[in-house]
C-alpha positions as CSV (number, residue, x, y, z in Angstrom):
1,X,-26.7,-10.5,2.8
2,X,-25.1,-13.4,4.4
3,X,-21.3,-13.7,4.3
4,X,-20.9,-16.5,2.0
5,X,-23.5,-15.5,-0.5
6,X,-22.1,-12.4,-0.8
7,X,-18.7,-14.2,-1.6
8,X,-20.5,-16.8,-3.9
9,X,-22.2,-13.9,-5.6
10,X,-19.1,-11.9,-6.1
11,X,-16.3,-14.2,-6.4
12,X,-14.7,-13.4,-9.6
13,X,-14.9,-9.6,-8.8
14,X,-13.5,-10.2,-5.3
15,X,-10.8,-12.8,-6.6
16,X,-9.2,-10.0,-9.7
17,X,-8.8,-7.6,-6.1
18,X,-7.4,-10.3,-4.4
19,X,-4.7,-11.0,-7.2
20,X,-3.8,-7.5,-8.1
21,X,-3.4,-6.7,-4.6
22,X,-0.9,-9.7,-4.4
23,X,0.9,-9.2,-7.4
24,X,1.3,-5.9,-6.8
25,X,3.9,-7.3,-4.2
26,X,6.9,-7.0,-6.5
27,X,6.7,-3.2,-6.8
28,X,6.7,-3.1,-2.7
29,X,8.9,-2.0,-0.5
30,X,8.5,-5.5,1.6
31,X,9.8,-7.1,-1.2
32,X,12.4,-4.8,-3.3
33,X,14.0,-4.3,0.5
34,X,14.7,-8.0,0.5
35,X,17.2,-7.8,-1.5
36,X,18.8,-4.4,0.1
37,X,22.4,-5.9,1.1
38,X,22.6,-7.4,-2.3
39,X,21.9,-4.6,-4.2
40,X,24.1,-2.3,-1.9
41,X,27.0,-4.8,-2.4
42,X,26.4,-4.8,-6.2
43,X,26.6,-1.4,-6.8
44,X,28.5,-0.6,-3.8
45,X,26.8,1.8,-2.4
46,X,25.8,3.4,1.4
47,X,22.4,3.4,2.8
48,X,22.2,7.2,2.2
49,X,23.1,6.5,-1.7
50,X,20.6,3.6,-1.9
51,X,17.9,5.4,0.0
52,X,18.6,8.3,-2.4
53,X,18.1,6.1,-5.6
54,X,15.2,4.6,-4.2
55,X,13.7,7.7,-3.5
56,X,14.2,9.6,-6.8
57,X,12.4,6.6,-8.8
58,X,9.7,6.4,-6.1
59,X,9.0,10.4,-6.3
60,X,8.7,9.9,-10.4
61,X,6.4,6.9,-9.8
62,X,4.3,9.4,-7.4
63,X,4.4,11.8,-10.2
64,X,2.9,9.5,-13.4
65,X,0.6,8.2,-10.7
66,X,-1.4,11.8,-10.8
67,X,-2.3,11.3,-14.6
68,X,-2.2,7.5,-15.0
69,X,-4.2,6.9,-12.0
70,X,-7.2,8.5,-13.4
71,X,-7.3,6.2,-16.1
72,X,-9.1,4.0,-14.2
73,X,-12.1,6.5,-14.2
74,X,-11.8,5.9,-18.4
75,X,-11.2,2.7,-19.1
76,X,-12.2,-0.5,-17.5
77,X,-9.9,-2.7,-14.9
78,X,-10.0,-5.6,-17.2
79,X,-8.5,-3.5,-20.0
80,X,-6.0,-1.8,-17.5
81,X,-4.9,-4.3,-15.9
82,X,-3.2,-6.8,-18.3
83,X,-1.3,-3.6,-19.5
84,X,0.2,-2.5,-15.9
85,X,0.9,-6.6,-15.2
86,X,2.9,-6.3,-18.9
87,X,5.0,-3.3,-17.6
88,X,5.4,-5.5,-14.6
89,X,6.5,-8.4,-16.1
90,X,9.5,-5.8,-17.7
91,X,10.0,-3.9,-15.0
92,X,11.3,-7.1,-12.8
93,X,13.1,-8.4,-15.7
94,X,14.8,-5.0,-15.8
95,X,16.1,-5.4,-12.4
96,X,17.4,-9.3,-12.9
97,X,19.6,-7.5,-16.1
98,X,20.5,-4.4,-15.1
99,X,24.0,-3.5,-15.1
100,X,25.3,-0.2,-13.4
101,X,23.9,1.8,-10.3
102,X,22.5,5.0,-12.3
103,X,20.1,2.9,-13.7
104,X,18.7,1.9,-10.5
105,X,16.3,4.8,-9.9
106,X,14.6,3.7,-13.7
107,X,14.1,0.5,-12.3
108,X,12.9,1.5,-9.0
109,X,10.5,3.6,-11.0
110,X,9.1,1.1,-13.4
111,X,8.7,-1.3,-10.4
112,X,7.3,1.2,-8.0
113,X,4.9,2.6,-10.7
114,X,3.7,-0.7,-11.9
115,X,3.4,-2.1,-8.0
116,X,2.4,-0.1,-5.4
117,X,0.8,2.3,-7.7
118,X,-1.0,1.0,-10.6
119,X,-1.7,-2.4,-9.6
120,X,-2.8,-1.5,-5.6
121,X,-4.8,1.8,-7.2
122,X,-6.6,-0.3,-9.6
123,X,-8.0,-3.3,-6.8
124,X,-8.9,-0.6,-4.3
125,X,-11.1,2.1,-7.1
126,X,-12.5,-1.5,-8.4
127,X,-14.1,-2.5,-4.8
128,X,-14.5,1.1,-4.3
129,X,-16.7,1.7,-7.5
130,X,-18.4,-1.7,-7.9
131,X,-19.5,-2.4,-4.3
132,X,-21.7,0.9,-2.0
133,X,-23.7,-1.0,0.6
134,X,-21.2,-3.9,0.6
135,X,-17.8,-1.6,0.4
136,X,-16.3,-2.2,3.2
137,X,-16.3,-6.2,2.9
138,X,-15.2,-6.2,-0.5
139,X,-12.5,-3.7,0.2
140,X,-10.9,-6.2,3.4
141,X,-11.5,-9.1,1.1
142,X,-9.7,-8.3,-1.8
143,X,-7.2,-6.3,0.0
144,X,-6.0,-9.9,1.6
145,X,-3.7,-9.9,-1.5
146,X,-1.4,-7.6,0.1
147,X,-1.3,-9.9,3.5
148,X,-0.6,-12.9,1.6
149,X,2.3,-11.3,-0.2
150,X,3.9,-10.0,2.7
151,X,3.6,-13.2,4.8
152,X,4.8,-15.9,1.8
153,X,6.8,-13.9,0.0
154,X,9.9,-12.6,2.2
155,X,9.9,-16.2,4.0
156,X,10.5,-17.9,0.4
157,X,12.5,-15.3,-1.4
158,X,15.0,-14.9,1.4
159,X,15.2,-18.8,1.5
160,X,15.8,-19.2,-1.8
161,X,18.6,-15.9,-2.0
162,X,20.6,-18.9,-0.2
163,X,20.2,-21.3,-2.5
164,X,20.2,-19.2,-5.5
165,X,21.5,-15.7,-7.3
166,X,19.3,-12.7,-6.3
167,X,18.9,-11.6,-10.1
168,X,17.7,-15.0,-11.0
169,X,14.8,-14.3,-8.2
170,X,13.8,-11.7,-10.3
171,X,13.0,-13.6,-12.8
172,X,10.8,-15.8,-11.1
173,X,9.0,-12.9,-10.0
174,X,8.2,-11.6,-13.8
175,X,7.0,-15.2,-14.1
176,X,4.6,-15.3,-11.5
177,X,3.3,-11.4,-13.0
178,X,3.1,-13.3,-16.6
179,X,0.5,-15.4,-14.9
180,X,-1.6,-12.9,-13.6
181,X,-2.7,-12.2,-17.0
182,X,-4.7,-14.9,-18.1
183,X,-5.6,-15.3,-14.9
184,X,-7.2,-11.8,-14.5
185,X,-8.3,-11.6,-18.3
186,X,-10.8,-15.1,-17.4
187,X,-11.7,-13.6,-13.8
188,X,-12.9,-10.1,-15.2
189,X,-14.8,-11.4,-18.4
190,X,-17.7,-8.8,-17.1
191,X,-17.2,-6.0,-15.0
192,X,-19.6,-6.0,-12.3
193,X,-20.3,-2.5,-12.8
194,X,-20.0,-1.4,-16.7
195,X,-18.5,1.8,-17.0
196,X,-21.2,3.3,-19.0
197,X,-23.2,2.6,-16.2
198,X,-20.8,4.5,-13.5
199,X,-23.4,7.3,-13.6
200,X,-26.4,5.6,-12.4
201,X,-24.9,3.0,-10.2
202,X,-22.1,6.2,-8.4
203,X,-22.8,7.3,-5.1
204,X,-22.7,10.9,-3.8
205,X,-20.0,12.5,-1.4
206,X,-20.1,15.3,1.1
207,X,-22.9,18.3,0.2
208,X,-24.5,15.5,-1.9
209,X,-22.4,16.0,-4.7
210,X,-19.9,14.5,-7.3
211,X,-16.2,15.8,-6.1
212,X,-13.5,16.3,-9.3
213,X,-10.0,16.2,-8.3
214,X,-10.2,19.7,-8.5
215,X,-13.2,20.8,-6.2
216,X,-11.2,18.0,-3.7
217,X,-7.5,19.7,-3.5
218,X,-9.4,23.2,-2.9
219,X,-11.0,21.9,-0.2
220,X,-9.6,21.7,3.2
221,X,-10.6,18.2,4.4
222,X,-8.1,16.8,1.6
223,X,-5.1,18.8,3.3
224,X,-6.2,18.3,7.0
225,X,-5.8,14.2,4.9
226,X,-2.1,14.8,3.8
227,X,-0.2,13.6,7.2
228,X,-1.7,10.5,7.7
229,X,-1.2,9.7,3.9
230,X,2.3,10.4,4.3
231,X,2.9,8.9,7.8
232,X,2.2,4.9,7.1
233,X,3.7,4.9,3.7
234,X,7.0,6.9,4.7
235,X,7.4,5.0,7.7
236,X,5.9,1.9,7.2
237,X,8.6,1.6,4.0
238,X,11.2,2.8,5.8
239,X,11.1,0.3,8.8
240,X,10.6,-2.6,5.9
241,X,13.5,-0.7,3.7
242,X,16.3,-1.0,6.4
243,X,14.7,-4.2,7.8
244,X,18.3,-5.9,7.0
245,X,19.9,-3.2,9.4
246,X,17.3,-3.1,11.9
247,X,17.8,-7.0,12.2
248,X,21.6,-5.6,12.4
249,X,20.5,-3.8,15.2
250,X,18.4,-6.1,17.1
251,X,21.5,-9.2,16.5
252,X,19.2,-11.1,14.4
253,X,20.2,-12.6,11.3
254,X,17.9,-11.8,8.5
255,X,16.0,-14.7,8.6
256,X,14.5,-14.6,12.0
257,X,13.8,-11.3,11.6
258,X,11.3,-12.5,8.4
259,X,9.9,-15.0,10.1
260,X,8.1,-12.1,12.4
261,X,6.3,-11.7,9.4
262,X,3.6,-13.9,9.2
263,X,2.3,-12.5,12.6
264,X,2.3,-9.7,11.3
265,X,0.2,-10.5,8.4
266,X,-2.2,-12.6,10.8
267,X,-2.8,-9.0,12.5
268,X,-3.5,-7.3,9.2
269,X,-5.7,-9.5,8.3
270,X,-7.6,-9.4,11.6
271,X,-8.1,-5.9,11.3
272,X,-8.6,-5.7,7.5
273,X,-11.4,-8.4,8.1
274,X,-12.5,-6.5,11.2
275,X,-12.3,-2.6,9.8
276,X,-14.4,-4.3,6.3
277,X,-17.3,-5.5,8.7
278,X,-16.9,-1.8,10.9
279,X,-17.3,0.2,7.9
280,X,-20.4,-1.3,6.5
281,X,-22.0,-1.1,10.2
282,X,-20.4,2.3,11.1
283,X,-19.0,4.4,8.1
284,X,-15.3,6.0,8.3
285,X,-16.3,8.8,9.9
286,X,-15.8,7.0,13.2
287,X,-13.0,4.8,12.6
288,X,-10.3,7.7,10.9
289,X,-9.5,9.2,14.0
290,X,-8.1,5.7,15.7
291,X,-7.0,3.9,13.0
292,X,-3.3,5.1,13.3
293,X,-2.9,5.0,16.9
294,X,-1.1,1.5,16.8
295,X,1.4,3.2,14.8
296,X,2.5,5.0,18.1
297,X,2.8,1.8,20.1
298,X,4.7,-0.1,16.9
299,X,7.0,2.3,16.0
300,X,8.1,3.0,20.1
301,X,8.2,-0.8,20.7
302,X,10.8,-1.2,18.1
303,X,12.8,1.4,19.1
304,X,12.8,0.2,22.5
305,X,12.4,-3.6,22.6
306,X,15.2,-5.9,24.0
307,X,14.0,-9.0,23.1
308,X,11.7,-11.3,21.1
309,X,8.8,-10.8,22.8
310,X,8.8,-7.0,22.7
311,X,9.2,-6.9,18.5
312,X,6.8,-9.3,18.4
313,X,4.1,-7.1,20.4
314,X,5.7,-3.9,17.5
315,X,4.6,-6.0,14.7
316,X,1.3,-6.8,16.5
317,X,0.3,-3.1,16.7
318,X,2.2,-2.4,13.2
319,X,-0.2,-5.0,11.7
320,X,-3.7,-3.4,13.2
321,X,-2.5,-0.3,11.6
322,X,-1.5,-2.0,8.2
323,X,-4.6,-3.8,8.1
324,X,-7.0,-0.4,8.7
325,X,-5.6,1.4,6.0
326,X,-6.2,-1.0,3.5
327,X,-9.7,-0.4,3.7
328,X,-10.7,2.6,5.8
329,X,-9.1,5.1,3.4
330,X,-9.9,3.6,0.2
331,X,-13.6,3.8,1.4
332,X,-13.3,7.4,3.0
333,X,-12.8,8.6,-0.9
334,X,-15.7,7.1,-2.1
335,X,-17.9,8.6,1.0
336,X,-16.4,11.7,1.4
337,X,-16.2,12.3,-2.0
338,X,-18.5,9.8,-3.9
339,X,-17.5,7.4,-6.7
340,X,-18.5,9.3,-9.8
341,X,-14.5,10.8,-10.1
342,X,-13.3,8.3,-7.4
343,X,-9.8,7.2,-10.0
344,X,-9.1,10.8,-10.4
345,X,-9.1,11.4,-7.0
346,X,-8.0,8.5,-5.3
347,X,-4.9,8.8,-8.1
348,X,-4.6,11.8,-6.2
349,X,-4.2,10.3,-2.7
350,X,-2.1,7.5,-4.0
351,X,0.7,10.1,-5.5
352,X,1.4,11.2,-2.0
353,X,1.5,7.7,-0.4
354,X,4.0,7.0,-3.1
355,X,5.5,10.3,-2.5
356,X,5.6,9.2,1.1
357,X,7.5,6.1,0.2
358,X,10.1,7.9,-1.3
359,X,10.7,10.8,1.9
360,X,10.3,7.8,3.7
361,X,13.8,5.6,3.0
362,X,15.5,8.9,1.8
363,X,14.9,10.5,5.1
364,X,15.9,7.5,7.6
365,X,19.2,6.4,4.9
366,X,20.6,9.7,5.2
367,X,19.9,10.2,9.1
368,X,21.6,6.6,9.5
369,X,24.6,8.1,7.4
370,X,24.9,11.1,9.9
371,X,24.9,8.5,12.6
372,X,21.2,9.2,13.6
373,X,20.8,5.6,14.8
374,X,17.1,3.8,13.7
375,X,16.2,3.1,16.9
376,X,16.0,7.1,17.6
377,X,14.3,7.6,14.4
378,X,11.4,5.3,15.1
379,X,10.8,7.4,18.9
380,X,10.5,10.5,16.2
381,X,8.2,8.0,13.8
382,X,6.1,7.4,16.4
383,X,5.3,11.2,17.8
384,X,4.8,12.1,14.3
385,X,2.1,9.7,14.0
386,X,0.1,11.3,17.2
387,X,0.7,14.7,14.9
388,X,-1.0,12.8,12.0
389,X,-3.7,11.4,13.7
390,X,-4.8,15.1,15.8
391,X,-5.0,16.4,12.1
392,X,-6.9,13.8,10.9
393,X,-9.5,13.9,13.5
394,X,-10.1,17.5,13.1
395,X,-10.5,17.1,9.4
396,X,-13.4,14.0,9.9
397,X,-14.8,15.2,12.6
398,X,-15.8,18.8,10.8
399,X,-16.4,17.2,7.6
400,X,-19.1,14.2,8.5
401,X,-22.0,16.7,9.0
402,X,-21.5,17.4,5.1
403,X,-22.4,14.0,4.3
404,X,-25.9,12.8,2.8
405,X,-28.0,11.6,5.0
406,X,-27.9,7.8,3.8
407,X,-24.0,7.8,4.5
């Protein structure tokens, strides 16, 4: 099928990914980190203490994530989602009211919870489940949500933070969720797959089967899997969590550091856009092994770089990675493990990204507040991430004779 009538065909489908991918901005660490320096001076408190607060209401998000993400294998998104973008909506007014630091990690968790789990788990097993032959296009199309987010959002809202009080910002943001709703409930008025027909319209995984959750964790593939989910969410959120530091660091003001950005987003687009069309023609089973390799370049160029042009090459190859994993992964648990169980599982996967982003900013605060300077920590980032991508291999290589034969 050509391009645009597969976008014609599929555009209200496509479009509810798109927007739950973007509003699940406000539970990301892009955003929450932009206000960092305000939230520190509110509360008064050290990167180690905000790291740690962070953390703890980022681990409980990972937690619910392991029984709420399977919800989506139950219910359908258009009943879901309206839900999670209601907890949204309180979660952001939660942080424009709050009060007192030891509230901080309930916020963090409601955000977190709502954001970068519910709301980016719920676009990715949609595309996963509703689209086979066309998966990986769908997957870089409605993933574009998260690119647009990242490249509008920490331009405006850190122009505005001059203009305006940071808790007022949040506000706007629970406006913007409150319009997701209607907006969703009129895209999604049919599912494109009914969930009583998940049965007949799932496809198989490895050995030709349906995978549970718990035939998946007793298998060794998964584990071989659990570093490079980890490594982009830990480290990815870490370098966006203490981007107000690292700008510190590289004597930048804030602002120019955002304005990197949109590059960056222009990359991840690229290689969403690029990895979508490479799955369909290839399958993940060739593109795992590579797909984190940028993250070696990135995270070394940061640590090294001496001028613009140097970050600006670090958020090229940060991008290429940023944009794989928004599809590659999503569509290795459908293939791997077919679609049947696919919520279950993926929920699965998604607990230890969001575990990741809580080791993450807890790891790098406190090593700042030993005096282990970022730049240092990003040389470690970056060998970690050749560690991450040996195992990974191993796993995908071994495992891709296992699939069916179609695959």
């Amino acid at each position: 099928m050509r391009f645009f009538d597969f976008l014609r065909l599929n555009l209200p489908w496509l479009s509810a990914g798109f927007l739950l991918t973007f509003l699940s901005s406000f539970g990301q660490t892009f955003f929450i980190s932009l206000f960092a320096g305000e939230i520190r001076l509110a509360f008064g408190l050290s990167h180690g203490e905000w790291g740690g607060l962070y953390s703890l209401g980022t681990f409980a998000s990972a937690m619910m994530m392991i029984w709420a993400g399977g919800l989506t294998d139950l219910f359908r998104v258009r009943a879901l989602a309206p839900l999670v973008l209601g907890l949204q909506i309180f979660a952001c007014l939660f942080m424009a009211f709050n009060p007192v630091w030891w509230l901080l990690p309930l916020v963090i968790f409601s955000l977190r919870f709502t954001g970068q789990g519910m709301l980016s788990h719920l676009a990715v097993v949609a595309m996963a489940r509703w689209f086979t032959a066309t998966r990986g296009r769908a997957l870089s199309l409605a993933t574009l949500g998260f690119s647009l987010g990242e490249a509008l959002l920490p331009l405006i809202f850190v122009a505005l933070m001059a203009l305006i009080d940071w808790r007022l910002l949040w506000i706007v943001a629970a406006l913007i969720a409150a319009l997701g709703i209607p907006a969703l409930r009129h895209l999604l008025r049919e599912e494109r797959t009914p969930q009583s027909h998940a049965q007949s319209d799932s496809s198989l995984g490895m050995l030709a089967r349906h995978w549970t959750r718990r035939n998946a964790l007793k298998h060794w593939l998964f584990w071989l899997m659990i570093p490079a989910l980890l490594g982009p969410s830990a480290f990815n959120t870490a370098f966006f969590f203490h981007q107000v530091h690292f700008a510190e660091i590289k004597q930048l003001s804030h602002l120019q550091l955002v304005a990197y950005f949109p590059f960056y987003t222009g990359v991840s687009i690229v290689a969403m856009i690029a990895s979508g069309w490479a799955l369909d023609r290839f399958g993940t089973a060739r593109l795992m092994p590579f797909m984190q390799l940028p993250m070696v370049v990135g995270f070394t160029l940061f640590a090294t770089a001496t001028d613009g042009a140097w970050l600006f090459a670090g958020f090229v190859f940060l991008g290429l990675t940023t944009g794989f994993n928004a599809t590659i992964p999503a569509a290795f648990w459908a293939e791997f493990y077919g679609t049947r169980h696919i919520g279950a599982i993926k929920a699965m996967a998604a607990a230890i990204m969001v575990l990741g982003s809580a080791i993450g900013p807890l790891l790098t605060g406190l090593a700042l507040d030993l005096g282990i300077g970022i730049e240092l920590q990003f040389l470690y980032v970056a060998g970690y991430f050749i560690f991450a991508s040996l195992c990974m291999t191993l796993g995908v290589l071994r495992a891709a004779p296992l699939l069916p034969a179609t695959a």
